[in-house]
C-alpha positions as CSV (number, residue, x, y, z in Angstrom):
1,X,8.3,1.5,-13.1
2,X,9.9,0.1,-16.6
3,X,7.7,-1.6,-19.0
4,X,9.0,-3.0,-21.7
5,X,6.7,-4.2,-24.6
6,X,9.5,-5.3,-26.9
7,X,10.7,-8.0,-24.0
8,X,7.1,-8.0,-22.7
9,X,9.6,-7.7,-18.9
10,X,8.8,-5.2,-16.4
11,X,10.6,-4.0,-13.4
12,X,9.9,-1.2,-10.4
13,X,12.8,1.0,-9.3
14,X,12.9,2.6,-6.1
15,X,15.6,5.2,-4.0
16,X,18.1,3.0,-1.8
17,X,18.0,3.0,1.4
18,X,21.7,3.1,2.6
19,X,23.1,5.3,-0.1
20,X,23.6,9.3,0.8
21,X,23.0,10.2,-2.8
22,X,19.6,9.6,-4.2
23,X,20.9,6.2,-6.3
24,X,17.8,4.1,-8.3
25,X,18.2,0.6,-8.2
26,X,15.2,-2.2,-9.6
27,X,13.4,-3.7,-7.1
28,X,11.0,-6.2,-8.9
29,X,11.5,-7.9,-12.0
30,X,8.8,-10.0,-14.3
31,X,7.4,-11.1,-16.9
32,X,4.2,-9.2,-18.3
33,X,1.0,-11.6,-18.1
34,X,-0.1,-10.5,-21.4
35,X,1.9,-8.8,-24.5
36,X,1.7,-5.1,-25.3
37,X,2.4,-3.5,-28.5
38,X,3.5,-0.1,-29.8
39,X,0.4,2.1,-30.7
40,X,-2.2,-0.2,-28.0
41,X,-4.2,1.7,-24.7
42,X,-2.7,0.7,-21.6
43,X,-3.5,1.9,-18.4
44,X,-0.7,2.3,-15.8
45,X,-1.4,2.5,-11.9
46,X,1.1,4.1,-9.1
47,X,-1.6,3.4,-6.2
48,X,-0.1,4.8,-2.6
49,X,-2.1,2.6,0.2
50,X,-0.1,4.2,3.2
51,X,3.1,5.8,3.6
52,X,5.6,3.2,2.3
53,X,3.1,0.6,0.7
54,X,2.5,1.4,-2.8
55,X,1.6,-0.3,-5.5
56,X,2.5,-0.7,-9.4
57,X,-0.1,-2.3,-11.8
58,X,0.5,-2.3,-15.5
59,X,-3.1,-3.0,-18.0
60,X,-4.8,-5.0,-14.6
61,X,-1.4,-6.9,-13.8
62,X,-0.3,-5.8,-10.3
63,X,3.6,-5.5,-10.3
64,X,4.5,-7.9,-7.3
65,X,5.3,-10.9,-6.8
66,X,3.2,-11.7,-3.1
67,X,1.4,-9.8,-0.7
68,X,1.3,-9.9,3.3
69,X,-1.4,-10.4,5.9
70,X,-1.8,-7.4,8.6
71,X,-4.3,-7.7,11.0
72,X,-6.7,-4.5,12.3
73,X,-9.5,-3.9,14.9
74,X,-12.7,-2.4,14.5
75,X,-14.4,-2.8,17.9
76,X,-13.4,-5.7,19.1
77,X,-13.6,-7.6,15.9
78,X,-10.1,-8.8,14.5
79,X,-9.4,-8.2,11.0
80,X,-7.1,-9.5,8.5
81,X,-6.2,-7.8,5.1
82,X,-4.2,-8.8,2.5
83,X,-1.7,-5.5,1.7
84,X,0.8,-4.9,-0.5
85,X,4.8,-5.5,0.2
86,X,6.5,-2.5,2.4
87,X,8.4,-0.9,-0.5
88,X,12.2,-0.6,0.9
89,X,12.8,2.8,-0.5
90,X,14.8,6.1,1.3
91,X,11.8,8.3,1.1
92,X,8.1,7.0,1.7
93,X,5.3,8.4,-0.3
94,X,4.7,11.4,1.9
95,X,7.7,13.0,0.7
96,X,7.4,13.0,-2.6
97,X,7.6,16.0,-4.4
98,X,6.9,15.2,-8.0
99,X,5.6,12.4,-10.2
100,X,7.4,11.7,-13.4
101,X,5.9,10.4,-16.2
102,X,8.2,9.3,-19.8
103,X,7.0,7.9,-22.8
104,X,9.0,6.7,-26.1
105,X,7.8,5.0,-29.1
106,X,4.4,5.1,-30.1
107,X,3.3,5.5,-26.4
108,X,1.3,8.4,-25.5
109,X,-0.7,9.8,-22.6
110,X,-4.5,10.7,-23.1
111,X,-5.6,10.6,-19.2
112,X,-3.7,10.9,-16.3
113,X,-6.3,10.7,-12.6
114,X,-5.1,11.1,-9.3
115,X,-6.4,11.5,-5.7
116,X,-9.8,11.0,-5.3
117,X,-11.0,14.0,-7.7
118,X,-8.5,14.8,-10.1
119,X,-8.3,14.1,-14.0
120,X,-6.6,15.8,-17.5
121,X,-7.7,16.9,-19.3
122,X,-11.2,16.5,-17.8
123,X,-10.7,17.7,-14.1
124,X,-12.0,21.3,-15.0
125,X,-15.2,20.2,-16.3
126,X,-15.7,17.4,-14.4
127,X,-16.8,16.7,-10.6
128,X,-15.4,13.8,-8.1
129,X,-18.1,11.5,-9.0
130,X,-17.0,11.5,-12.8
131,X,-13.5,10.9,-11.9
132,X,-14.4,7.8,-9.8
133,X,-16.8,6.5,-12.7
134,X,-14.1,6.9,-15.1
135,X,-11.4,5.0,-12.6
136,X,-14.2,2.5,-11.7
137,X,-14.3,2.1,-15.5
138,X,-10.9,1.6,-16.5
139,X,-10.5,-1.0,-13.3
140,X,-10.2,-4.2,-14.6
141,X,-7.7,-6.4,-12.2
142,X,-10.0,-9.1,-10.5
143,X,-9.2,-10.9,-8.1
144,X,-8.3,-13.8,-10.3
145,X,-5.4,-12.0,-12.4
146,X,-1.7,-13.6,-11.9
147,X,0.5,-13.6,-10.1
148,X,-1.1,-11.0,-7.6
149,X,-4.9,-10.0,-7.9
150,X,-6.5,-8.3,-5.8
151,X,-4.1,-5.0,-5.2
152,X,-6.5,-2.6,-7.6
């Protein structure tokens, strides 16, 4: 994922599909719903829902344009949800084997939270529960937020 706060345009990359070598190309491009400035807190979300649907959201601004509708059973009752787009990349998220994070400018990291229990620099003092409270905290996409709420 590429933010860009000088051109207030973002864009996701992903690994294609039909190349041998491991080639990036952008997948989404957008505008950002709201301007963001050297020196601000952001928050930045990679969310993995299931193997190869994941999503991107940038200060409550999920990065995608629509979502899809996939129906489910429990019992006997039908279900629909509203997912996230398949994301058309070579390798799904269970075979990832790092996550990278780069910052420039006056952009710095102060928290980084994944999984369901996991924070820095606050994991080793902290339990699940205060992880989730501090994720629950910095959640603010509602449903309302365009062009895609919801995917938070």
């Amino acid at each position: 994922m590429t933010v860009d706060c000088g051109s207030g345009k973002w864009s996701t990359q992903v690994t294609k599909k039909d190349n041998a070598k491991d080639v990036e190309d952008d997948w989404l491009k957008g505008d950002l719903a709201t301007p963001c400035k050297d020196g601000n807190m952001f928050d930045i979300w990679f969310k993995i829902h299931q193997r190869r649907l994941m999503s991107w959201i940038f200060d409550a601004q999920p990065l995608q344009y629509e979502t899809r509708q996939t129906t489910t059973h429990r019992g006997a009752q039908k279900i629909t949800r509203t997912r996230t787009l398949e994301v058309p990349t070579k390798y799904g998220s269970d075979q990832g084997k790092f996550f990278k994070i780069k910052v420039t400018g006056a952009a710095r990291i102060t928290r980084v939270t994944w999984g369901q229990c996991i924070t820095w620099p606050l994991s080793m003092r902290e339990n699940c529960q205060g992880a989730r409270i501090w994720v629950q905290a910095r959640s603010k996409m509602p449903t309302t937020v365009k062009p895609m709420g919801g995917l938070g």
